[in-house]
C-alpha positions as CSV (number, residue, x, y, z in Angstrom):
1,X,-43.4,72.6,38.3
2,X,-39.5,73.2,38.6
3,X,-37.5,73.4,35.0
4,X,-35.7,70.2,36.5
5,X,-38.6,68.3,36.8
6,X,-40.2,69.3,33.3
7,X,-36.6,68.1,31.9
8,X,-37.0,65.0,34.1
9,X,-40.8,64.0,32.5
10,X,-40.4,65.5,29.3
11,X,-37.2,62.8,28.4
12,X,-39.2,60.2,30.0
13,X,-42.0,60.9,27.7
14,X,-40.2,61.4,24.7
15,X,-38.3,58.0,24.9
16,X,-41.3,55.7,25.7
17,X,-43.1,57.4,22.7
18,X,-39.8,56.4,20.4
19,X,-39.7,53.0,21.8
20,X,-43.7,52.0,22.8
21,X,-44.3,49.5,20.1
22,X,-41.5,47.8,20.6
23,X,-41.4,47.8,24.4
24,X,-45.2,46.6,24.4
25,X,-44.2,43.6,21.8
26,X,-40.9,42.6,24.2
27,X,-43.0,42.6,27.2
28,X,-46.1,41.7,26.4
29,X,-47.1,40.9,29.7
30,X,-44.4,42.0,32.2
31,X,-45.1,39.4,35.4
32,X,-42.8,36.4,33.8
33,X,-41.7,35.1,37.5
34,X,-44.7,33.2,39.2
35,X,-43.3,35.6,42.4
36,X,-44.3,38.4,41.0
37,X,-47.7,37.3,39.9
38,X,-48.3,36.2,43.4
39,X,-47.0,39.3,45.0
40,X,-49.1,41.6,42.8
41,X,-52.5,38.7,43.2
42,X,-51.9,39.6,47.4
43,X,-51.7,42.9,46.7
44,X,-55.3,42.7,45.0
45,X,-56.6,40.8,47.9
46,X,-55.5,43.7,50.5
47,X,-57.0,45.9,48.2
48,X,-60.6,44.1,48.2
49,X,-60.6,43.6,52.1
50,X,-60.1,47.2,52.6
51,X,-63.3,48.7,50.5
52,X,-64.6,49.2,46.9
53,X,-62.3,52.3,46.1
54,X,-60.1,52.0,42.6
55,X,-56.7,51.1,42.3
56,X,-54.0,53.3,40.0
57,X,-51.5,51.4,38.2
58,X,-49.1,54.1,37.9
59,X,-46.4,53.7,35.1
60,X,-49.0,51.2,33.4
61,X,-47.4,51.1,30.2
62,X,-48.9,48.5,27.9
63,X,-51.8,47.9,30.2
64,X,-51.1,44.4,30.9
65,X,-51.0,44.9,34.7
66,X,-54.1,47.2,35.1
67,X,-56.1,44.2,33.2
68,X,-54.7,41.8,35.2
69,X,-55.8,43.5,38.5
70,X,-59.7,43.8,36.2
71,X,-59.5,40.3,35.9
72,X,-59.5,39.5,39.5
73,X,-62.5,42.2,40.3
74,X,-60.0,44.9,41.1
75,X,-61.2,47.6,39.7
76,X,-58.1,49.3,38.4
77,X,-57.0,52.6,35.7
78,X,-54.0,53.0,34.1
79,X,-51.6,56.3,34.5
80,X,-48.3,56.5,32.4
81,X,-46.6,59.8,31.4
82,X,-46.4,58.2,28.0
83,X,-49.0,59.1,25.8
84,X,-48.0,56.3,23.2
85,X,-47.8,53.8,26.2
86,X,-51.5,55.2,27.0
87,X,-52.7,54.8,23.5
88,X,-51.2,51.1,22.9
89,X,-53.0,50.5,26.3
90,X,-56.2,51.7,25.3
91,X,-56.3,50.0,22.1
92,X,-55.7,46.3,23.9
93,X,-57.5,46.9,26.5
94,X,-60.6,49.0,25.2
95,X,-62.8,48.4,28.2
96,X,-60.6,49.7,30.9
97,X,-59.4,53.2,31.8
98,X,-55.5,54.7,31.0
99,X,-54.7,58.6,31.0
100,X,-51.3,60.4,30.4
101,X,-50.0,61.4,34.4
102,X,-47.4,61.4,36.4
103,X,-46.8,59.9,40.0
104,X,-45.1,63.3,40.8
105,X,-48.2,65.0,40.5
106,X,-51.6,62.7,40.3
107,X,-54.6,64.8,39.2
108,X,-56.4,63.0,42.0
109,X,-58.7,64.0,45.1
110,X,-57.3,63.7,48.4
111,X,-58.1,60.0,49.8
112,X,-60.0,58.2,46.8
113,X,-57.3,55.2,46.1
114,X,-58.1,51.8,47.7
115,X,-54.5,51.0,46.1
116,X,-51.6,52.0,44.6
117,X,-49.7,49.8,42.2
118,X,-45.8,51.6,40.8
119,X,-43.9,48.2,39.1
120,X,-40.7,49.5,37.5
121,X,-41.9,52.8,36.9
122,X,-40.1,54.4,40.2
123,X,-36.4,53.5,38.5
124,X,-36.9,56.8,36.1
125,X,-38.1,59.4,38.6
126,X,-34.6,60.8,40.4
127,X,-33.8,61.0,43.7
128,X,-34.9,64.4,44.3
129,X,-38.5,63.8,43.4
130,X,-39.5,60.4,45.1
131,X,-40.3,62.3,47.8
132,X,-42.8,64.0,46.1
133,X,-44.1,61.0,44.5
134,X,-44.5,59.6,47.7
135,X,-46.2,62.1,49.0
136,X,-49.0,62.4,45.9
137,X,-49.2,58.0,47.2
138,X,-50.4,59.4,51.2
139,X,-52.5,62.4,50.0
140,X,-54.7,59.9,47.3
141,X,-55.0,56.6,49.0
142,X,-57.9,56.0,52.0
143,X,-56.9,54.7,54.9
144,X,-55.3,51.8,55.0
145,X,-54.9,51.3,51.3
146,X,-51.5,49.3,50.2
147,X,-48.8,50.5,47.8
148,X,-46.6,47.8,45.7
149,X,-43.7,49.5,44.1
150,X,-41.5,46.7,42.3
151,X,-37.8,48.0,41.3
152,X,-34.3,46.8,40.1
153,X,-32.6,46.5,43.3
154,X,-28.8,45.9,44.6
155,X,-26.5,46.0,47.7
156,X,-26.2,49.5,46.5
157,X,-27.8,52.7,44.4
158,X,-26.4,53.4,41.0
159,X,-27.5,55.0,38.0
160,X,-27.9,54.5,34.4
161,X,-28.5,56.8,31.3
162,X,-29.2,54.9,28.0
163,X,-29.4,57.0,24.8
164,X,-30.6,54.1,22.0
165,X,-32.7,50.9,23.0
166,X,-35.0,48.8,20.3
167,X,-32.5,50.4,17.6
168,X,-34.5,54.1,18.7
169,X,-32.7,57.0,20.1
170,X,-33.5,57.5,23.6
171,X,-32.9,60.4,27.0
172,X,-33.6,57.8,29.5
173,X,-32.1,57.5,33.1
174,X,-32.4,54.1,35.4
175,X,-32.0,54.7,38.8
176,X,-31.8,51.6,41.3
177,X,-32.0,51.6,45.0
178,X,-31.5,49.5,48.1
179,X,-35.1,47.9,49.5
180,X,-34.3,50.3,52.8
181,X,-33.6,53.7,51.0
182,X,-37.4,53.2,49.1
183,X,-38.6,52.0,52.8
184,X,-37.4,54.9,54.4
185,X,-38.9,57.8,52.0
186,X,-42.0,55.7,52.0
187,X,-42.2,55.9,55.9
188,X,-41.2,59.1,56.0
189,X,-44.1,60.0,53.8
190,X,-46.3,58.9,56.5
191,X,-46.8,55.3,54.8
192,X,-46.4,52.2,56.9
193,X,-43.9,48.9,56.2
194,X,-45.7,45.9,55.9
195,X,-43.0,43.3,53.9
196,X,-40.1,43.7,51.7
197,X,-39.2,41.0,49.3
198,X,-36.2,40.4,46.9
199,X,-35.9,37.7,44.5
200,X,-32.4,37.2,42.2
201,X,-32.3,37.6,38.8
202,X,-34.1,35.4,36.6
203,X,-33.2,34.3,32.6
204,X,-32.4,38.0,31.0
205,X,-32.3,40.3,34.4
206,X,-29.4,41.5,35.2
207,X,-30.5,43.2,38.5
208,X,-32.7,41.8,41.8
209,X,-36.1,42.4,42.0
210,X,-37.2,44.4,45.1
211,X,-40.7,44.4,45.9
212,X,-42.3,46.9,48.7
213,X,-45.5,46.5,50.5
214,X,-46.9,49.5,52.5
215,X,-49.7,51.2,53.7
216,X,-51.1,54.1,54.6
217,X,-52.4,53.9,58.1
């Protein structure tokens, strides 16, 4: 692992463990637009028709996803480089599994993911290691096993670095991207387009909501 990306997971970590309690008591659940509920119940459907392998919420936070994807016989584990985030997860959702990872690097055998599931978890992993990411998503899923990645989008990329949220100090960057840039590093990783969806902001977002569905063929 490069000093960069250790810098790049270690402020990641760090600020999620600061903020976890109050980020998992301000979204409580995290799928407030009936879109995204929808998106996320075809996902689960793609995932069913294709075989019994599990899915890997990555970025899972809280949990509430990975016990939404249980709920419709999905059977689903949780991965977020936050060990708080893990624990918080673990404690509401005691029947299911979580474990401190990261997407960069999934301590995962080659082909054993009937899905992938990455909702606003890509915005803090920089440029220079989405590849990467991408790459762990081809090597772990079977074929022709979907990945969902949901994002802040834009007409444009930009960047954010926040340093306090919830009142905690944080070393957190936000990265957002065009729907095509995402496409293209996910085709490039040997994945396959399927559809691409953006909705506009809704109540308190500030950004679009891209949602990408691939596959690996």
């Amino acid at each position: 692992m490069s000093d960069s990306t250790a810098d790049f997971l270690q402020t990641t970590r760090s600020s999620y463990d600061a903020i976890a309690k109050d980020y998992a008591s301000r979204f409580p659940d995290g799928l407030f637009h009936p879109l995204d509920r929808q998106l996320v119940s075809a996902f689960a459907e793609l995932v069913t028709a294709n075989g019994p392998a599990p899915v890997a919420d990555l970025g899972s936070g809280p949990g509430h996803v990975t016990a939404r994807l249980h709920a419709m016989d999905v059977p689903a584990f949780g991965v977020d480089v936050s060990p708080a985030l893990v624990a918080l997860a673990r404690e509401a959702h005691p029947q299911l599994r979580f474990h401190v990872g990261s997407m960069t690097s999934l301590d995962l055998p080659d082909a054993t993911l009937g899905g992938i599931l990455a909702l606003y978890s890509t915005i803090h992993v920089p440029d220079d290691h989405l590849p990467a990411a991408f790459a762990e998503f081809h090597r772990t899923l079977v074929p022709g096993g979907p990945v969902l990645l949901g994002f802040q989008s834009g007409p444009e990329s930009g960047h954010l670095h926040l340093a306090e949220r919830f009142g905690h100090q944080i070393d957190l960057d936000y990265y957002w991207r065009t729907p095509e840039q995402v496409m293209a590093l996910l085709t490039e990783a040997g994945l396959e387009p399927v559809a691409t969806v953006v909705r506009e902001p809704d109540e308190e977002e500030t950004r679009p909501r891209a949602f990408l569905l691939a596959r690996k063929p």
